[in-house]
C-alpha positions in Angstrom: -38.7 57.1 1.9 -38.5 57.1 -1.5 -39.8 54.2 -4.3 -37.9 53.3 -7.0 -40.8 53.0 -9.8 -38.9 51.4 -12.3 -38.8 48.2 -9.9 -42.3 48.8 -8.8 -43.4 48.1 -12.3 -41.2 45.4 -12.9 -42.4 43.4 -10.0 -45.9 44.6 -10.6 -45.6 42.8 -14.1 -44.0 39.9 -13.2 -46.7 38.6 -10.0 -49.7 39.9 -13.1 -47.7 37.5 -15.2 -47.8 34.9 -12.9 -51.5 35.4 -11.5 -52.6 35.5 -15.0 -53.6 39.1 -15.1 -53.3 40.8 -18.4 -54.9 44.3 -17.7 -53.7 46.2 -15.1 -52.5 49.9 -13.4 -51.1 51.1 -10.2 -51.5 55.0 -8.6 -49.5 55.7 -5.5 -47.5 58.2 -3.3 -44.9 58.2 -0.9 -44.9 60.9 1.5 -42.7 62.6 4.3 -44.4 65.2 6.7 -42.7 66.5 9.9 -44.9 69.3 11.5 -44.5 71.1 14.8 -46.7 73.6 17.1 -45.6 75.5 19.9 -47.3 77.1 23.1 -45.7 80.3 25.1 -42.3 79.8 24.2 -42.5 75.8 24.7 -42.7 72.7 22.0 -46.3 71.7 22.0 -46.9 68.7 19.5 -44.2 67.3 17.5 -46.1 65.0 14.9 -43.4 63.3 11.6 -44.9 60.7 9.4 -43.5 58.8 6.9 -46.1 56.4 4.5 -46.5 55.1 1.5 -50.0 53.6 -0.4 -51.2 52.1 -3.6 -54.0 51.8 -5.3 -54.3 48.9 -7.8 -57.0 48.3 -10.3 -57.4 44.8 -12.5 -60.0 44.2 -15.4 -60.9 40.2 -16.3 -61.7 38.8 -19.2 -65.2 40.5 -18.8 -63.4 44.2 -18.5 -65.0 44.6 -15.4 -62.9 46.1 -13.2 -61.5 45.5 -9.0 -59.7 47.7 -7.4 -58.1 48.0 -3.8 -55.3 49.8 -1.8 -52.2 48.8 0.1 -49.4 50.7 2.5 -47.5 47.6 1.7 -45.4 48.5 -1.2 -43.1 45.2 -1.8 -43.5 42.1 -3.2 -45.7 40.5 -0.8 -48.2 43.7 -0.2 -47.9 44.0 -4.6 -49.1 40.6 -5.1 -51.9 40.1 -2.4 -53.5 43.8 -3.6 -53.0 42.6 -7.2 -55.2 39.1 -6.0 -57.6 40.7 -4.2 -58.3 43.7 -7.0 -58.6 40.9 -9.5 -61.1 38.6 -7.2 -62.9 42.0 -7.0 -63.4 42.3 -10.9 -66.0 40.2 -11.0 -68.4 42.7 -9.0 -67.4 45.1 -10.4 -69.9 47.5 -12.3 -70.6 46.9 -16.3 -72.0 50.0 -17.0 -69.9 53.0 -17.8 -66.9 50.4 -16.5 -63.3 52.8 -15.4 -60.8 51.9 -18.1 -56.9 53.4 -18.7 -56.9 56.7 -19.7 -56.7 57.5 -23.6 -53.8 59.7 -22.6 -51.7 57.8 -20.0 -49.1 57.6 -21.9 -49.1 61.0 -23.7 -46.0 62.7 -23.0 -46.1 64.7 -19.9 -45.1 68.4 -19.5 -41.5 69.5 -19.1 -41.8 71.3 -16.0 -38.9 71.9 -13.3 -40.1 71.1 -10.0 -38.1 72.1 -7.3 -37.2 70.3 -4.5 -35.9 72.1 -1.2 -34.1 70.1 1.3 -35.8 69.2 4.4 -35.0 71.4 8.0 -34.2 69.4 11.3 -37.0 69.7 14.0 -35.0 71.9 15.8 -35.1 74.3 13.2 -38.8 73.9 13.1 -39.1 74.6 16.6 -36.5 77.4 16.8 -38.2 79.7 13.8 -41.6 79.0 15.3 -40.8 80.2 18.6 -39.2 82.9 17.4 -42.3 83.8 15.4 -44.8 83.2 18.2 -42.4 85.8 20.3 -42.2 88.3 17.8 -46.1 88.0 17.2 -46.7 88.7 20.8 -43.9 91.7 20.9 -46.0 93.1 18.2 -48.5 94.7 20.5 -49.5 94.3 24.0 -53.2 93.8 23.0 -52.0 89.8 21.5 -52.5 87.8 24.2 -51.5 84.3 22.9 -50.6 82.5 19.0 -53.5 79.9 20.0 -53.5 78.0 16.7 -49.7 77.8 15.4 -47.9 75.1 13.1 -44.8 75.1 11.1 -44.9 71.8 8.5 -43.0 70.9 5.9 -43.4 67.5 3.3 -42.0 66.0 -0.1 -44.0 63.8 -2.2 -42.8 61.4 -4.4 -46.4 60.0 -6.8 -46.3 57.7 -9.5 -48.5 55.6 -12.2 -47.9 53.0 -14.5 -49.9 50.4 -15.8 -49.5 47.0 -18.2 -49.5 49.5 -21.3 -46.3 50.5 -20.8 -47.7 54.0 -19.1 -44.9 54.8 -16.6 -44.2 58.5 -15.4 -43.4 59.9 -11.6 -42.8 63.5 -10.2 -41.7 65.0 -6.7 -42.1 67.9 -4.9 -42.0 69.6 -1.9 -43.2 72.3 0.3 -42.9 74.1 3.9 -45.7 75.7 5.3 -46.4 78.4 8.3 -49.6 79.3 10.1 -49.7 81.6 12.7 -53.8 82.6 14.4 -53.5 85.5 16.9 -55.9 86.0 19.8 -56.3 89.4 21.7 -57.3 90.2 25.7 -58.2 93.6 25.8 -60.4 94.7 29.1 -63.6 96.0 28.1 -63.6 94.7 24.5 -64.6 91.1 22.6 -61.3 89.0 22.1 -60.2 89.9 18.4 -58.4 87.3 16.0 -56.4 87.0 12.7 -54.1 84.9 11.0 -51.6 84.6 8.1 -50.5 81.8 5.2 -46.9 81.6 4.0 -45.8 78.6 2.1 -42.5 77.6 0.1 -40.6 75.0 -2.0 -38.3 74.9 1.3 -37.9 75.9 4.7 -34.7 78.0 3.6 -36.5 80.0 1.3 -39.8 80.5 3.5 -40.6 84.4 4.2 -41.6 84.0 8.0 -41.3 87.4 8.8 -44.0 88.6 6.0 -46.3 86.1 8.0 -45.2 87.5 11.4 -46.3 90.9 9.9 -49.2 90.3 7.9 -50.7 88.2 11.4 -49.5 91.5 13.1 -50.9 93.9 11.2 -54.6 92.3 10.2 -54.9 91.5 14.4 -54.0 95.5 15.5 -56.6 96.4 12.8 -59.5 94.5 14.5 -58.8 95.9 17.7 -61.0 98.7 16.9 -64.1 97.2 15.8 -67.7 98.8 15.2 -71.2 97.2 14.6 -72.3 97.5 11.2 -75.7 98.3 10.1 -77.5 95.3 8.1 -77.9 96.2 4.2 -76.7 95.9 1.0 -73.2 96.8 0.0 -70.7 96.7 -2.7 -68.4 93.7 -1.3 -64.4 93.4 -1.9 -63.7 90.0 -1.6 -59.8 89.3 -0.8 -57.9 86.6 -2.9 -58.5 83.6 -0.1 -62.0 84.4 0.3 -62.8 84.7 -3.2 -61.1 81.3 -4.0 -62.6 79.8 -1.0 -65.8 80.9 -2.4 -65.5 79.6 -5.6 -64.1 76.5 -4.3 -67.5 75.8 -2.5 -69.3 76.3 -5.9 -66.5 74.2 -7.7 -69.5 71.9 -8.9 -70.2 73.8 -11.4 -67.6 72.7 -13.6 -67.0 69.4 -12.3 -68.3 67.0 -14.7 -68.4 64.2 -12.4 -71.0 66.0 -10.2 -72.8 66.9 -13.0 -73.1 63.5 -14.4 -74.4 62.9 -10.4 -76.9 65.0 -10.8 -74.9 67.5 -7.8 -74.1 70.4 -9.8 -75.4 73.5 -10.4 -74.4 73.0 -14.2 -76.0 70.4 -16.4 -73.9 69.1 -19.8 -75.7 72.0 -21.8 -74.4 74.5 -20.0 -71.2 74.4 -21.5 -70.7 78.2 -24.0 -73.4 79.4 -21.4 -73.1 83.4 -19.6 -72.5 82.3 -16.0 -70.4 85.0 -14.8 -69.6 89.1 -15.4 -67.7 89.3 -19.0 -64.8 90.4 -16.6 -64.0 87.2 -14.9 -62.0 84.7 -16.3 -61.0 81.6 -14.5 -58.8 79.2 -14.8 -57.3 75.3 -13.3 -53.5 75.5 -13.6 -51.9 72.7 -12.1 -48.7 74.0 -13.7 -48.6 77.3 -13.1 -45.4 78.4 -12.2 -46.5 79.9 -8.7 -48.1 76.4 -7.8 -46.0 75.1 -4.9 -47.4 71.6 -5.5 -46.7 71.4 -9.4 -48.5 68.0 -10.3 -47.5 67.0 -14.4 -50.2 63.9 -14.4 -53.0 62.9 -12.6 -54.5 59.9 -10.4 -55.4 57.9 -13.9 -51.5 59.1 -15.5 -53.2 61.7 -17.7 -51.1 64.4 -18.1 -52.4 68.0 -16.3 -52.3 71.1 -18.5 -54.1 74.8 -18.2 -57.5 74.5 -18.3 -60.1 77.7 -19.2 -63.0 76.9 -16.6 -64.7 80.9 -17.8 -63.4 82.8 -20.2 -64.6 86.1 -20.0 -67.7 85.1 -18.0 -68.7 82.3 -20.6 -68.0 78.6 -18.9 -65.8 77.0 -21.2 -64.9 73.6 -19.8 -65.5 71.3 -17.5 -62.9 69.1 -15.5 -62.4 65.5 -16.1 -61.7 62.0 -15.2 -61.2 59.6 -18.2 -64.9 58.0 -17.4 -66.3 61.3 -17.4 -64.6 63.0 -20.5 -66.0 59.7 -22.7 -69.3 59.4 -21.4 -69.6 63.3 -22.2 -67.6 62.9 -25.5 -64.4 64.7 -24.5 -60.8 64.5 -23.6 -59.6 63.9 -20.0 -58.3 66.9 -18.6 -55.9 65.9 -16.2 -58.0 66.1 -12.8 -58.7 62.6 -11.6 -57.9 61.0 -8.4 -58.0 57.6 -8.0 -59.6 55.5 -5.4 -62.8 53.1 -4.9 -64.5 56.0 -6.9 -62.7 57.8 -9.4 -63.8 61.3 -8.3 -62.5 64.6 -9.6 -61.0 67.9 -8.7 -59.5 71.0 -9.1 -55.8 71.9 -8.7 -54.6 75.2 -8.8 -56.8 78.4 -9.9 -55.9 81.1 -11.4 -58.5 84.0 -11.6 -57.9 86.9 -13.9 -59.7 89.9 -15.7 -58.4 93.2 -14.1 -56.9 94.7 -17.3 -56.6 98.5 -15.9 -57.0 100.5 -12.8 -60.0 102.0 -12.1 -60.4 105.1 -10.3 -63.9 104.7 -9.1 -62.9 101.2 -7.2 -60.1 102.3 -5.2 -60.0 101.0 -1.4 -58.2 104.7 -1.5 -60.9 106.6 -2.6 -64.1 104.3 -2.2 -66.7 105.0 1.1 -69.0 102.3 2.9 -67.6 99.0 1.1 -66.9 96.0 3.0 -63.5 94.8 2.6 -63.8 90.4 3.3 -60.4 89.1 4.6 -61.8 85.6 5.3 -65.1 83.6 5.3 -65.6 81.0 7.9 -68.0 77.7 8.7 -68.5 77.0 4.5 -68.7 73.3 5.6 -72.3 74.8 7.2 -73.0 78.0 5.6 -72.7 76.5 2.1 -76.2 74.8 0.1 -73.9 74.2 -3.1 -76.7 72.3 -4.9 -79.0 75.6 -4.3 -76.4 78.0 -4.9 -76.7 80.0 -2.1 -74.6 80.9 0.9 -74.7 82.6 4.3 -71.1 82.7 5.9 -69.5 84.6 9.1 -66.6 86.9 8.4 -63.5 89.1 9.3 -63.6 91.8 7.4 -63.3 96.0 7.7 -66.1 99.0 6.4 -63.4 100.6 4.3 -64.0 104.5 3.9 -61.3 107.0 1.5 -58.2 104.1 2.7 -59.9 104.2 6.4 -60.4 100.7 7.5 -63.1 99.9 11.1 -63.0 96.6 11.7 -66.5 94.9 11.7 -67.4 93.4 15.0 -69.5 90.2 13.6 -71.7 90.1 10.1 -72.5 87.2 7.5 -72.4 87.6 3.8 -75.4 85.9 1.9 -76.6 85.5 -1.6 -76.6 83.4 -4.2 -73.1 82.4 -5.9 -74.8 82.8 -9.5 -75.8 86.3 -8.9 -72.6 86.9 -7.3 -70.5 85.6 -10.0 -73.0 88.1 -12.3 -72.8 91.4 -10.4 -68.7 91.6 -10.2 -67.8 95.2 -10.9 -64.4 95.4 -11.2 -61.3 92.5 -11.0 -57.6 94.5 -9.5 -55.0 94.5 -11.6 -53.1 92.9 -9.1 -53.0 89.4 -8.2 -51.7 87.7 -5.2 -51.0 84.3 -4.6 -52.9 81.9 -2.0 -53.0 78.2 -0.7 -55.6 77.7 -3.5 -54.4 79.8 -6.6 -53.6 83.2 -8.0 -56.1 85.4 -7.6 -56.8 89.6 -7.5 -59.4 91.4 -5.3 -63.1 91.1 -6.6 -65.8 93.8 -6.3 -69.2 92.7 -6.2 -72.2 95.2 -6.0 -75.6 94.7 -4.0 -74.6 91.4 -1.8 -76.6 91.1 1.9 -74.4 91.4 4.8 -76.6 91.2 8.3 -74.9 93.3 11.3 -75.1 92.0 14.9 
């Protein structure tokens, strides 16, 4: 389904005209998702969607602003959400009132965004099936591909308002997950999983996430306790972002403004992190599968330096946050009955040179982290600190053992603080780009 904005905006103007609505603006998507699991050779779930929604905002004479959502994108859905946001203007809120972003009609990167063409279910099915097989051909150890789905969607989003702000952009994406469970007599069941994700179906590497699933799972089948202590901690790509995504308060201006951030307005040009890190929000960065060129509020996305260096440089933005803190918007709203605001796409960097001395090759007792689990529990984000389960191996001179079952705790301040060393080498997740990070002294408890 796709919406021809132009005559979106037309109508949009033409029922405000006539309702006597002068100030108005319109976010929406359309999306189309087709996803499909298997189970032991057979179709499991088939799930397609297709939907559209809206969200419309009106000021009154007061500039107090309404706002409300609709699926129904014609005529009659357009003018009922336009009456209803406009009879809710007159509760709306008077202090620090939402109003159009200063830059919603400031031209707008010139990206390409591909757009792959969408496979037929049975294609989904067929390549799924084919990976489940070849996952449990792998070795006789994987018992079953519990948790498995194959997914692809295009999305076409859009903003306009009666400024003359109009701008849309598409993209799509296919995605593969395949989660591995062993059956070994005598030993704990033993898991992993693997990420792949492309512009299209066509060009999505199933076999690298048939391997990597492979590989990680045969390397927990030997599995030892280890001994609770301190250690110097590699954290993977994923579980680093995932990580730092938990802690993303601390350059949110909106939480800070809430009073739910670890960061308060001063501590903007502040040391938060090792002089090594720097980290970026790159919506467009060219590895980004989901390039977005504006945001919820029409303000166009660009690069972003969240640390530089370990200083925190910026903060992310709405429009109502970046002129209550005397700013520029920065591109990361999303629009709904609360503006809130949020990250994109990060890009960590700092590894400049290779460093003999941390080398997974060379190094002894360090505890590689593939992937940290239950952050929705183990996570006090407005203390700081964490205590997470994880997968993970006790790497010694290239020699990985598997860890049988340990949490990693400590507090994400310190841990940003005691980084060691940043690899050259990044590698590119579901949340951003990202190299393995060393940090020294963090508290992992054994079984």
């Amino acid at each position: 389904m796709s919406l021809n904005i132009q005559t979106v905006s037309n109508s949009a103007r033409q029922i405000a005209t006539k309702l006597g609505i002068s100030k108005f603006d319109l976010s929406g998507s359309t999306v189309d998702e087709t996803s499909v699991q298997v189970d032991k050779g057979e179709q499991k779930q088939v799930k397609a969607s297709n939907r559209s929604g809206i969200t419309v905002r009106v000021w009154n004479d007061q500039n107090t602003v309404g706002i409300t959502s609709t699926t129904d994108v014609d005529d009659v859905g357009l003018e009922l959400a336009l009456k209803s946001a406009y009879e809710a203007s007159f509760f709306g809120i008077k202090e620090h009132a939402p109003d159009f972003s200063p830059e919603a009609t400031a031209p707008i990167a010139d990206v390409k965004i591909e757009v792959g063409e969408a496979a037929t279910v049975p294609q989904l099915i067929e390549s799924l099936v084919n990976a489940e097989r070849k996952l449990l051909d792998a070795h006789q150890a994987i018992e079953s591909v519990p948790y498995n789905g194959l997914s692809q969607r295009s999305m076409n989003q859009f903003y306009l308002n009666s400024d003359g702000a109009i701008r849309s952009d598409s993209h799509s994406f296919t995605s593969l997950y395949l989660y591995t469970k062993t059956e070994q007599e005598g030993k704990k069941p033993r898991s992993a999983g693997a990420f792949e994700i492309s512009h299209s179906f066509a060009k999505l590497d199933v076999q690298k996430c048939i391997d990597e699933a492979a590989e990680k799972t045969i390397s927990h089948l030997n599995y030892e306790k280890v001994a609770s202590g301190k250690y110097t901690i590699v954290f993977s790509p994923d579980a680093f972002l995932s990580l730092l995504g938990a802690f993303s308060n601390l350059f949110n201006a909106q939480s800070i403004l809430d009073n739910q951030s670890l960061s308060t307005p001063e501590s903007l040009g502040t040391q938060i992190a090792s002089p090594l890190l720097s980290v970026a929000d790159d919506a467009l960065h060219p590895s980004n599968i989901g390039i977005e060129t504006f945001d919820g509020e029409g303000t166009p996305t660009r690069r972003i330096d969240l640390i530089d260096k370990g200083i925190l440089s910026s903060f992310i933005h709405s429009a109502g946050t970046a002129k209550r803190m005397n700013t520029k918007p920065t591109g990361h709203a999303n629009m709904g009955s609360k503006i809130t605001v949020s990250p994109h796409f990060y890009h960590v960097s700092g590894g400049e040179k290779v460093d003999d001395k941390y080398n997974l090759d060379t190094a002894e007792n360090v505890i590689l982290i593939d992937d940290l689990q239950a952050l929705h529990a183990g996570v006090q984000s407005l203390q700081g600190s964490f205590s997470l389960p994880f997968d993970g191996w006790v790497v010694n001179q290239g020699v990985k053992t598997s860890v049988e079952s340990a949490t990693v705790a400590g507090d994400f301040r310190e841990l940003l603080n005691s980084i060691v060393h940043i690899e050259p080498k990044e590698e590119l997740t579901n949340g951003g780009v990202c190299p393995r990070i060393w940090v020294e002294g963090l508290s992992v408890t054994g079984e």
